[in-house]
TORVEX-491108 format. One line per 3 residues: number of its first residue (from 1); their letters; for each residue x, z, y negated of N, C-alpha, C. Coordinates in nm, 3 decimals, m for minus. Example, Ala and Ser with C-alpha at 12.3 -4.5 7.8 and 13.67 -1.06 7.14 Angstrom:
BEGIN
1) AS) 1.319/0.780/0.569/1.230/0.780/0.450/1.320/0.780/0.330  1.285/0.708/0.225/1.367/0.714/0.106/1.290/0.787/m0.003
// end
This chain:
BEGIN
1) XXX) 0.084/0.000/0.117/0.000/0.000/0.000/0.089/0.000/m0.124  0.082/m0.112/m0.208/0.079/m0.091/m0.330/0.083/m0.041/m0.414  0.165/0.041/m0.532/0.123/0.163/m0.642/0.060/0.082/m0.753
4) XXX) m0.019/0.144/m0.825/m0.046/0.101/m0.953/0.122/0.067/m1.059  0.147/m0.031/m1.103/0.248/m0.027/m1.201/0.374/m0.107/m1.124  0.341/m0.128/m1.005/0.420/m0.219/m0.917/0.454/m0.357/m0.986
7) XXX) 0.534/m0.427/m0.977/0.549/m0.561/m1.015/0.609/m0.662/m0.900  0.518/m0.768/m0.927/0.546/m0.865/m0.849/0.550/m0.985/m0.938  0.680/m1.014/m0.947/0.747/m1.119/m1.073/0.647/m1.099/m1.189
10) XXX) 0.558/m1.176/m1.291/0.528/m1.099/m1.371/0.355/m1.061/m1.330  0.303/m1.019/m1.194/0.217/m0.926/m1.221/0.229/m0.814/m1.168  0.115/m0.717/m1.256/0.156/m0.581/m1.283/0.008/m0.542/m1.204
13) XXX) 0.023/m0.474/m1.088/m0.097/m0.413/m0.973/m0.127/m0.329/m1.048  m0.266/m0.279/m1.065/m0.343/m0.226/m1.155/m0.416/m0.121/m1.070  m0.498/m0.179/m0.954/m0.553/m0.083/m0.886/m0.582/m0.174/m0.726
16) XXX) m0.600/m0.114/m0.643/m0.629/m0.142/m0.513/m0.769/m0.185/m0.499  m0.841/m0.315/m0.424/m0.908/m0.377/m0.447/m1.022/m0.369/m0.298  m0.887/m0.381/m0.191/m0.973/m0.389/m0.061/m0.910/m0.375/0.001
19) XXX) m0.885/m0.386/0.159/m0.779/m0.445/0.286/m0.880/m0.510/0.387  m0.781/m0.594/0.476/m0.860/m0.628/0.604/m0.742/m0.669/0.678  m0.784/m0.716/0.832/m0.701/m0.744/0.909/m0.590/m0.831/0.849
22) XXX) m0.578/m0.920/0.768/m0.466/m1.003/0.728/m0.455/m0.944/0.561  m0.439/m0.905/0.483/m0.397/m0.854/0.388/m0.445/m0.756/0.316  m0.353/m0.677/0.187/m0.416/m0.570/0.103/m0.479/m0.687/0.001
25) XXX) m0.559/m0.646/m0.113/m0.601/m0.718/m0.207/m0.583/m0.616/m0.310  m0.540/m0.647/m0.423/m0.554/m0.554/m0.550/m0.609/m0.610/m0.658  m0.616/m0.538/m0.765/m0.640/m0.591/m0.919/m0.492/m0.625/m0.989
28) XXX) m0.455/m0.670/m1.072/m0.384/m0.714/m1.120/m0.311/m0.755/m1.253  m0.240/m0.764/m1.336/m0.242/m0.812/m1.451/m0.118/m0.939/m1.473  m0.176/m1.001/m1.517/m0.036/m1.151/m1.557/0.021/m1.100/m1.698
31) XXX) 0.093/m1.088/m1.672/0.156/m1.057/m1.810/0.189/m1.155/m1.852  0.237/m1.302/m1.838/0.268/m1.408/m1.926/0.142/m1.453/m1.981  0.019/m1.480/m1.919/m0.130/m1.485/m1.955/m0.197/m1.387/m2.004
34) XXX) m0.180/m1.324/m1.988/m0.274/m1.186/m2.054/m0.407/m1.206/m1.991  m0.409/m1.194/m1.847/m0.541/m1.233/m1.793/m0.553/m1.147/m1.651  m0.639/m1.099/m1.635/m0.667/m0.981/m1.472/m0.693/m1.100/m1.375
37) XXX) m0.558/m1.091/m1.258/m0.579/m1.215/m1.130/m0.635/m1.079/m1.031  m0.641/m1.178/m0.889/m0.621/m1.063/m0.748/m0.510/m1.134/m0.700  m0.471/m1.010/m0.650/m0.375/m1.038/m0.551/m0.333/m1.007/m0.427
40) XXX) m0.352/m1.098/m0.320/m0.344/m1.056/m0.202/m0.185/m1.024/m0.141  m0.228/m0.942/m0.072/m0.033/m0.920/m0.002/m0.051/m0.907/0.150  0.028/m0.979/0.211/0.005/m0.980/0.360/0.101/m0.849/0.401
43) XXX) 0.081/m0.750/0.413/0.119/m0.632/0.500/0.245/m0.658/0.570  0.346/m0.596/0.491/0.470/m0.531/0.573/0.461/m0.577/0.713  0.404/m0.501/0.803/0.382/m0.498/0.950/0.358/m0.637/1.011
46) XXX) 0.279/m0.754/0.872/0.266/m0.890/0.972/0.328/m0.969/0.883  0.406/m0.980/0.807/0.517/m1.063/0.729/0.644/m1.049/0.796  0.686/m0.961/0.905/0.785/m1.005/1.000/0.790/m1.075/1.138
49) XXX) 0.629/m1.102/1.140/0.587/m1.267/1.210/0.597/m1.360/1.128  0.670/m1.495/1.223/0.682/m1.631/1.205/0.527/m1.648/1.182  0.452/m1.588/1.304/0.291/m1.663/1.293/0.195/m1.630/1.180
52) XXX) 0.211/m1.485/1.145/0.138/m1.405/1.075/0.155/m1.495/0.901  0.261/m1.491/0.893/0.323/m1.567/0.761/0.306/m1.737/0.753  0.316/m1.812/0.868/0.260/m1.947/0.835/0.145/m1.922/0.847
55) XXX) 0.018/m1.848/0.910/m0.098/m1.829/0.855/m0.136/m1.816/0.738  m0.064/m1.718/0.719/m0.068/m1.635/0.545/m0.082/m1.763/0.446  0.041/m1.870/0.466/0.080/m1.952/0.392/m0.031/m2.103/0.388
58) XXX) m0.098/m2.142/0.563/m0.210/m2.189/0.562/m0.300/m2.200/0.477  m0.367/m2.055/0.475/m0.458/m1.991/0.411/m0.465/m2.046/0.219  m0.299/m2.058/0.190/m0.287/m2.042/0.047/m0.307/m2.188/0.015
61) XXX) m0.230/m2.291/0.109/m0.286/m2.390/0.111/m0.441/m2.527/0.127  m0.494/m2.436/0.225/m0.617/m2.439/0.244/m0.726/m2.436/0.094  m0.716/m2.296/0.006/m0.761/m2.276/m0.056/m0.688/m2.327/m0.158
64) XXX) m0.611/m2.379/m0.214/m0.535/m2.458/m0.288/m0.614/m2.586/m0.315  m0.653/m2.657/m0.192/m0.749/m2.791/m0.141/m0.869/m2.759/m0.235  m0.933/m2.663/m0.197/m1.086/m2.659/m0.245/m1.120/m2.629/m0.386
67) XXX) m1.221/m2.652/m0.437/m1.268/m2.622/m0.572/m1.453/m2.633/m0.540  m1.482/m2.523/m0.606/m1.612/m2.465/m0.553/m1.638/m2.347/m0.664  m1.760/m2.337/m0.683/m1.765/m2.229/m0.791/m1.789/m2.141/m0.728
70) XXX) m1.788/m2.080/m0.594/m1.798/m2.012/m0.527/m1.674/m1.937/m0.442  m1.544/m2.034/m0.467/m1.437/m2.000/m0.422/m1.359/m1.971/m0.479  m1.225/m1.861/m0.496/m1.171/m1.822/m0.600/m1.057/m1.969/m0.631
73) XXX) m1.056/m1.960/m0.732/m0.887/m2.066/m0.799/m0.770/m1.967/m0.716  m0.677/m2.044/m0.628/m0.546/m1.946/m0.603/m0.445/m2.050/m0.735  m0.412/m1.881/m0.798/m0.335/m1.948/m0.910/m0.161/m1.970/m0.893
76) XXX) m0.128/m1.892/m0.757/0.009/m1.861/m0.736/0.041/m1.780/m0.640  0.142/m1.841/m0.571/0.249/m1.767/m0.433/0.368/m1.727/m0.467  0.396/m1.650/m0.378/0.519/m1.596/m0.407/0.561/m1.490/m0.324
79) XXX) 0.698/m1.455/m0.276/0.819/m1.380/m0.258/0.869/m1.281/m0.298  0.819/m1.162/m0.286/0.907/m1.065/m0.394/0.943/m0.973/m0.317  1.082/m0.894/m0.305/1.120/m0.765/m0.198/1.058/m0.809/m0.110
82) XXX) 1.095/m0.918/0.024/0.995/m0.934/0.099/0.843/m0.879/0.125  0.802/m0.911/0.010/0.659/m0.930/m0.014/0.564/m1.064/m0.044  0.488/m1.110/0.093/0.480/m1.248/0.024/0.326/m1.181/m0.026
85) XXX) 0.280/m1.271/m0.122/0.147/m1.252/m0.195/0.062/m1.396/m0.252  m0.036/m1.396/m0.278/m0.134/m1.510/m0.327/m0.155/m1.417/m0.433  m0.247/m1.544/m0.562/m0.223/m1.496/m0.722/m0.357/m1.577/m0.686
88) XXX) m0.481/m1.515/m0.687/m0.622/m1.539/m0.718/m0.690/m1.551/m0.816  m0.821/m1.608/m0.852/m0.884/m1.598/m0.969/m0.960/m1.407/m0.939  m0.972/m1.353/m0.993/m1.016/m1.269/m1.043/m1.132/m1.243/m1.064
91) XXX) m1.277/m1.198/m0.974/m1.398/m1.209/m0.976/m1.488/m1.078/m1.098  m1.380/m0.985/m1.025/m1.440/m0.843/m1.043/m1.527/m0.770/m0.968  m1.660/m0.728/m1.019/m1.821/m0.681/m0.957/m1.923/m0.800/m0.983
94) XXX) m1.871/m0.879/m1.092/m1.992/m0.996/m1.097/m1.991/m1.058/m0.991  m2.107/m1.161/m0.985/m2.100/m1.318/m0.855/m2.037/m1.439/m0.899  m1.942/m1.477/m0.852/m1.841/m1.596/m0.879/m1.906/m1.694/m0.976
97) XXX) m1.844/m1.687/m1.075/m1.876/m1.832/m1.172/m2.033/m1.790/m1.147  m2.159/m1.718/m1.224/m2.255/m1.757/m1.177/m2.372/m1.826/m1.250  m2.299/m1.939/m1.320/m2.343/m2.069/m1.420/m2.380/m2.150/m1.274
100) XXX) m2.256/m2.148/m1.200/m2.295/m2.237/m1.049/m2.437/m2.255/m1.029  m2.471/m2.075/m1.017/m2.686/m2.118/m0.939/m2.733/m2.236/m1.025  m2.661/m2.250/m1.176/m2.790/m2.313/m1.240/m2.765/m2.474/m1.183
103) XXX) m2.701/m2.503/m1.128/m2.678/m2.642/m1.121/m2.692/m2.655/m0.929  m2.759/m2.774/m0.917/m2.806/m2.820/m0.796/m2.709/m2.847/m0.680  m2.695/m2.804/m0.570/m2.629/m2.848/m0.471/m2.567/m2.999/m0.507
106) XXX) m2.423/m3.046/m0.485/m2.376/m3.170/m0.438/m2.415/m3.248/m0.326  m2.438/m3.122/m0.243/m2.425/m3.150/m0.096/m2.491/m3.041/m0.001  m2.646/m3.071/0.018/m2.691/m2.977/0.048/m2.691/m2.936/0.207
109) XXX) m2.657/m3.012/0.272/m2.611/m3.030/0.408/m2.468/m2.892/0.441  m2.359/m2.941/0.349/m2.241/m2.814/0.343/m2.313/m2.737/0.250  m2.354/m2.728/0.198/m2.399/m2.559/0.195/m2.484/m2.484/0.294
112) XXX) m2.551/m2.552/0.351/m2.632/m2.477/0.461/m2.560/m2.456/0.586  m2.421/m2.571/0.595/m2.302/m2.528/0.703/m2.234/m2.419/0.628  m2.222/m2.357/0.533/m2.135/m2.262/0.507/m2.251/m2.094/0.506
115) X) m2.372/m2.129/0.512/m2.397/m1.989/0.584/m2.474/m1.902/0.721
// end
């Protein structure tokens, strides 16, 4: 776990966000932006897997691909004290982008595959 005041190149962990089987998540601050990201960190314990870490890295790519007002922007990866991490958009307690409802499905077929 993470402390508040931690730095990872220039963001500054603010507070602890969540965990799950593949990473911690925190709050965050960019200090070159002046803007609150998330940031995920894949856990000590599975960043000294080959597998755990090209997953990790999958994942960043994967979501890199997509754009969805429903999916966060990953704004940035990175390396730090062997710590690898993803640099997220930043939701908070609100519902993602939620200008989205007002506008009509693209594709109403994948949205009904995505729940």
């Amino acid at each position: 776990m993470l402390s508040p005041g931690t730095k990872l190149g220039p963001y500054e962990i603010a507070a602890p966000l969540g965990a799950g089987g593949m990473g911690e998540v925190y709050r965050a601050r960019d200090t070159r932006l002046d803007r609150t990201v998330a940031i995920k960190v894949l856990p000590a314990h599975l960043s000294s897997d080959p597998a755990r870490r090209q997953r990790f890295e999958r994942e960043a790519r994967a979501v890199a691909s997509l754009n969805h007002p429903h999916i966060c922007v990953l704004h940035d990866i990175g390396t730090q004290d062997a710590v690898d991490f993803l640099v997220l958009e930043y939701f908070g307690r609100r519902n993602p982008r939620p200008s989205a409802r007002a506008r009509p499905a693209a594709n109403s077929r994948a949205v009904k595959d995505c729940h």
